[in-house]
Every structure is written in C-alpha cells, then in structure tokens.
C-alpha beads as a LAMMPS data file, in Angstrom:
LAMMPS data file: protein, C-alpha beads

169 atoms
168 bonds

1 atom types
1 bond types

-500.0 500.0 xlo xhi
-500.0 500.0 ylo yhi
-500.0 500.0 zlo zhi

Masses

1 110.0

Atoms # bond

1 1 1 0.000 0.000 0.000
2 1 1 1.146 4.191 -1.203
3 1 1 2.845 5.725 2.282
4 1 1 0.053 7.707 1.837
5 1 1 -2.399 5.222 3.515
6 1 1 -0.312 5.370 6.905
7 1 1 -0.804 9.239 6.686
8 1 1 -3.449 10.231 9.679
9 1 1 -6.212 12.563 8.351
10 1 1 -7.701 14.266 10.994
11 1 1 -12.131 14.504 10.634
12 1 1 -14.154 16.838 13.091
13 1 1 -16.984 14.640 14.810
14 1 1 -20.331 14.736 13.147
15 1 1 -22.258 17.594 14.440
16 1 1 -25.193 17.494 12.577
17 1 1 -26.531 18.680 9.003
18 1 1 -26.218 22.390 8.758
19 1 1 -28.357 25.017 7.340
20 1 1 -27.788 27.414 4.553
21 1 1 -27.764 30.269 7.773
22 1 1 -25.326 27.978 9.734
23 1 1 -23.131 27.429 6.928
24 1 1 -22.917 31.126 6.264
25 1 1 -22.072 31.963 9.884
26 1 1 -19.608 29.180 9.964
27 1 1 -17.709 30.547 6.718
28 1 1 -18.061 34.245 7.844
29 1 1 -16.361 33.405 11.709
30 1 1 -13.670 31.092 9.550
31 1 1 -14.771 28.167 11.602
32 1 1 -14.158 25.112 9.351
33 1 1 -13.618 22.817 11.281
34 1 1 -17.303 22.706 12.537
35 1 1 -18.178 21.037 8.778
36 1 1 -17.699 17.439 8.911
37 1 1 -19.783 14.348 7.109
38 1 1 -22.752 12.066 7.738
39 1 1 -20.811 9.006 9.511
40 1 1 -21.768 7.172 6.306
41 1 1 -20.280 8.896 4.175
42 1 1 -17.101 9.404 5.723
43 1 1 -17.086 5.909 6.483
44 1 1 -17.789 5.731 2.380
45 1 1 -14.466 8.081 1.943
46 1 1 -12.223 5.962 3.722
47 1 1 -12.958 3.252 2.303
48 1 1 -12.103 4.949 -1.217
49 1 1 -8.874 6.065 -0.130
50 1 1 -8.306 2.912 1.173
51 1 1 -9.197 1.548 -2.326
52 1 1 -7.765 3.705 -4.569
53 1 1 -3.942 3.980 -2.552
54 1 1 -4.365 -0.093 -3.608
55 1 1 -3.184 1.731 -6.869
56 1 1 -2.116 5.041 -6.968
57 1 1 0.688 6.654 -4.939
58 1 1 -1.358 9.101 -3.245
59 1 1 -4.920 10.421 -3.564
60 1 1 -3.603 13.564 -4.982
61 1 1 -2.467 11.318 -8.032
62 1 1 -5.610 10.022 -7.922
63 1 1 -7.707 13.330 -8.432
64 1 1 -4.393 14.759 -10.960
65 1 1 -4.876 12.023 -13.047
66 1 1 -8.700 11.458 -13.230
67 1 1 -10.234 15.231 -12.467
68 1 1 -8.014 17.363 -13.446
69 1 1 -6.516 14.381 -17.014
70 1 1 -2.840 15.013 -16.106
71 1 1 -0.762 12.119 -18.173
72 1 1 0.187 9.012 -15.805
73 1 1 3.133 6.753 -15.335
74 1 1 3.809 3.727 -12.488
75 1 1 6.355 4.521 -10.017
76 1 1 8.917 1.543 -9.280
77 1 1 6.205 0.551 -6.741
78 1 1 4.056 -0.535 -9.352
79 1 1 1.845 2.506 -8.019
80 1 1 0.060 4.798 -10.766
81 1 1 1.709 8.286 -10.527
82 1 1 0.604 11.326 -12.341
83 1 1 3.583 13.392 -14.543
84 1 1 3.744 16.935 -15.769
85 1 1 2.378 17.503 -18.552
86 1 1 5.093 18.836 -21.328
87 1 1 2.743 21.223 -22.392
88 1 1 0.609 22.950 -19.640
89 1 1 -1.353 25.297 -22.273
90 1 1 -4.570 22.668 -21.933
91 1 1 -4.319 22.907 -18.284
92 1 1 -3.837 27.064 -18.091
93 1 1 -6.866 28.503 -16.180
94 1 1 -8.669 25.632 -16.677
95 1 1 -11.126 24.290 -13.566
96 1 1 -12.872 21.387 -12.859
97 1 1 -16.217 21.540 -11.040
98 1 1 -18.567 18.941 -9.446
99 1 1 -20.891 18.113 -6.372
100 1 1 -17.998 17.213 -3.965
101 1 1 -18.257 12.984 -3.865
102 1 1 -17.952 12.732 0.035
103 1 1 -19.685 16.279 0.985
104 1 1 -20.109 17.744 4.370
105 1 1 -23.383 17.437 5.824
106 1 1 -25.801 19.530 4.679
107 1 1 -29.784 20.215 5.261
108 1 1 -32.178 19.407 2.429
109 1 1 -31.884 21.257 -0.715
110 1 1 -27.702 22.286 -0.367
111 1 1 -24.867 20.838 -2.312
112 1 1 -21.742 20.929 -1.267
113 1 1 -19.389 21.449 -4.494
114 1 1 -15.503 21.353 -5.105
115 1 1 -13.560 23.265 -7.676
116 1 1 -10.328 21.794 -9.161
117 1 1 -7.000 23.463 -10.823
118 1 1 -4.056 23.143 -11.633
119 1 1 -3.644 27.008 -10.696
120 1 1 -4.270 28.813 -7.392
121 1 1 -8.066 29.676 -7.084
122 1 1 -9.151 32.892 -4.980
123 1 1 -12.689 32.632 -3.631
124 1 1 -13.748 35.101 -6.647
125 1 1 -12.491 32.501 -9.394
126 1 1 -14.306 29.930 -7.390
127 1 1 -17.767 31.450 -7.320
128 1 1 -17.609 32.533 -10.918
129 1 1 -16.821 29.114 -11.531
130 1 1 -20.085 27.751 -9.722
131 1 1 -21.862 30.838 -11.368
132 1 1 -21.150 29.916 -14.658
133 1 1 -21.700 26.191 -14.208
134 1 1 -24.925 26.799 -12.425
135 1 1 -26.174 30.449 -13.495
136 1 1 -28.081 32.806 -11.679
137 1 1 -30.804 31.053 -10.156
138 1 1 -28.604 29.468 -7.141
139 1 1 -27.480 30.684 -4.002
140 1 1 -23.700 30.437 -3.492
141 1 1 -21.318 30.525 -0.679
142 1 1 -17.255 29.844 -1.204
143 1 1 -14.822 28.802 0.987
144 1 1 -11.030 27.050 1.008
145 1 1 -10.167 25.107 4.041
146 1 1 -6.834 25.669 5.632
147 1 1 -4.596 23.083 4.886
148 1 1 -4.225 21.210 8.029
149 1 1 -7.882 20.462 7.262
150 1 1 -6.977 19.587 3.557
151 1 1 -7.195 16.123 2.894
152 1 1 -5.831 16.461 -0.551
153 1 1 -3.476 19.628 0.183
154 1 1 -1.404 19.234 -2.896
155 1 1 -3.904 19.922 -5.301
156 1 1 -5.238 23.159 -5.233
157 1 1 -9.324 23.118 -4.813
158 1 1 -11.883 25.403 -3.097
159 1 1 -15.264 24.602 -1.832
160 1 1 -18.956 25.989 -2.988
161 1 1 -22.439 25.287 -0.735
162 1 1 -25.255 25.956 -3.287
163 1 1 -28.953 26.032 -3.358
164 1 1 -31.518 27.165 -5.199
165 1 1 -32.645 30.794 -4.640
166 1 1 -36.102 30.228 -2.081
167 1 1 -37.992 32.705 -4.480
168 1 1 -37.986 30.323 -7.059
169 1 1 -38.545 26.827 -5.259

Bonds

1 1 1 2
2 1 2 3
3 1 3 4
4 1 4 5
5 1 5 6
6 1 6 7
7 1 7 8
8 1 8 9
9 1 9 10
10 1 10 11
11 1 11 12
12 1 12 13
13 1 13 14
14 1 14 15
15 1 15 16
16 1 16 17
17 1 17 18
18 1 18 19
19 1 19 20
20 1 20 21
21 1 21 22
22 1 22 23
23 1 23 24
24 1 24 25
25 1 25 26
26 1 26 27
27 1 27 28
28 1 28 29
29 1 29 30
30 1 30 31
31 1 31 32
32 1 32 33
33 1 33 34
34 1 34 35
35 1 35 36
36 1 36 37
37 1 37 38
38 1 38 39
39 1 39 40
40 1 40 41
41 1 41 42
42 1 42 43
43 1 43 44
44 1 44 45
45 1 45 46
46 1 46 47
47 1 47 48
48 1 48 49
49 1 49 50
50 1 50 51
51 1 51 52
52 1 52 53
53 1 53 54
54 1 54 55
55 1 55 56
56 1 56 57
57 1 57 58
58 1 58 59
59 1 59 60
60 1 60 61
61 1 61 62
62 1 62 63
63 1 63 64
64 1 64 65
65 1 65 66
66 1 66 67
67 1 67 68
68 1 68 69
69 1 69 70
70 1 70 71
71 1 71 72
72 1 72 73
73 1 73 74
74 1 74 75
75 1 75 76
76 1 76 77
77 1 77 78
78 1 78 79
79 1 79 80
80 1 80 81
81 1 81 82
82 1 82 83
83 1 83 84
84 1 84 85
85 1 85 86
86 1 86 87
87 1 87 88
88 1 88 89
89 1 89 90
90 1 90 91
91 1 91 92
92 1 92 93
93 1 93 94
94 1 94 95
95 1 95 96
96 1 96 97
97 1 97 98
98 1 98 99
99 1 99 100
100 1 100 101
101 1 101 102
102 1 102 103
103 1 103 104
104 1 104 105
105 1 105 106
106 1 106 107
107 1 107 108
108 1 108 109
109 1 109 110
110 1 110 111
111 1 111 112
112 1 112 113
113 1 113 114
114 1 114 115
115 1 115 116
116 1 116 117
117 1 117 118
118 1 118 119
119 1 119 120
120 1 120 121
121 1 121 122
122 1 122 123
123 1 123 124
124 1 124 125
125 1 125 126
126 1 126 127
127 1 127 128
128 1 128 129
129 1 129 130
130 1 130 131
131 1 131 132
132 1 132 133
133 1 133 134
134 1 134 135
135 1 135 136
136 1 136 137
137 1 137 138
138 1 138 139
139 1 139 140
140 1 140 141
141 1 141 142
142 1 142 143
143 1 143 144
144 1 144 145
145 1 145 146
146 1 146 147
147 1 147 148
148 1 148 149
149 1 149 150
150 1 150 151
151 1 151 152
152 1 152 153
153 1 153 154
154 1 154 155
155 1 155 156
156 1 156 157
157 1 157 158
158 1 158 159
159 1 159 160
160 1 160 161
161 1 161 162
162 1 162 163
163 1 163 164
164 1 164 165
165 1 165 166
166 1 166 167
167 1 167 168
168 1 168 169
C-alpha cells in the first residue's frame, strides 16, 4: 500500500446537518472545522482512499490524473503516478467543477461542491466558476479550508455550498 495510507487525516466529529444560515455563519467566523460528514459517508471516503492507494501513490495522483486528465506513469512501486504535462497550455486557467463525492453534511436542498485546478483559485475565481456552471438562479457561498484540514493539500481546490434561490422553489 502508497505511504500515503499510513498518513493520519484528521475529521471533526459529526455535528449534525447544517443550514444554509449555519453554513454562512460558519464561513463568515472562519470556523471550518465545525463542517464534517454524515458518519456514512465518511465511512464511504475511507474506504475509497483505502481503495484507490491499492493503486495510486497518493490520492492527490488520484484526483491529478482522473479530475483534473494530467498524463500518468507507475512509479517503481508498481503505483500509478501522475507526470507533468510537457505542455501545460490545456491545463492554463482551466477548472474542474462537481458536487464534492464525500460532501459535508448539509440540510435538504444544499450541495456541497468542489472546484479543481491546476492554478491557485481565490474565492472570486471559485464562485464565478459555480456561477457559470450553475447560473443565476442558485445561491452560493465559497470557501477554502486551511490546509491542516486539507485532505488532498497538494492539489489546489476550493469549496462551494449551493442552493436554489427560495424565491424560485
């Protein structure tokens, strides 16, 4: 198994699902490390890592080479590794946005997304990212952890809760 498996993540306790006014408050007092997951799904997320370091060298190789398409090698290990690419124009300002796979708990009706690249994203780039992937109809709110509460610190990513504006449910 990668080294990476023997690495100890840290996970707050699970507090709950919070609401669109909690998670607000929580981002505007920088108090991240009240978010954590439904027990189930962050039993779900160790078992991926778990998984997946079966075959890559670290999850950040994992996300490199499968989110953000970065070439791939195996290391002596017999581990898949991602390499630089020789030509990074593709990857320049590019991002990579989705509904994060093992999100924080949320009420009803709020998505928890994550925003890939290859580049350093400030909170800006990451809610015009949501905005144009979602348009104007959703409610956004963007945050990036610090990074002893990374769990994949060497790729760069930021964090979105959406919803959809009340007026129009």
């Amino acid at each position: 198994m990668a080294a990476e498996a023997e690495k100890s993540l840290v996970f707050s306790d699970f507090q709950g699902a919070y609401t669109w006014s909690q998670i607000l408050e929580i981002i505007e007092h920088n108090e991240y490390d009240r978010f954590s997951r439904f027990p189930e799904t962050l039993e779900i997320y160790k078992a991926f890592r778990e998984k997946t370091l079966a075959s890559y060298a670290t999850i950040a190789d994992f996300v490199r080479i499968n989110t953000l398409k970065f070439p791939s090698t195996i290391d002596s290990n017999g581990f898949l590794v991602s390499e630089n690419p020789k030509d990074w124009s593709w990857w320049k300002g590019r991002t990579f946005a989705h509904p994060n796979d093992f999100p924080y708990a949320t009420a009803g009706g709020i998505v928890h997304w994550v925003v890939w690249s290859v580049d350093p994203l400030t909170l800006e780039d990451t809610e015009k990212v949501l905005r144009n992937e979602l348009g104007s109809d959703y409610d956004i709110v963007v945050f990036e952890n610090p990074v002893y509460r990374k769990t994949i610190p060497d790729v760069s990513h930021t964090h979105g809760f959406v919803r959809k504006k009340p007026e129009l449910i």
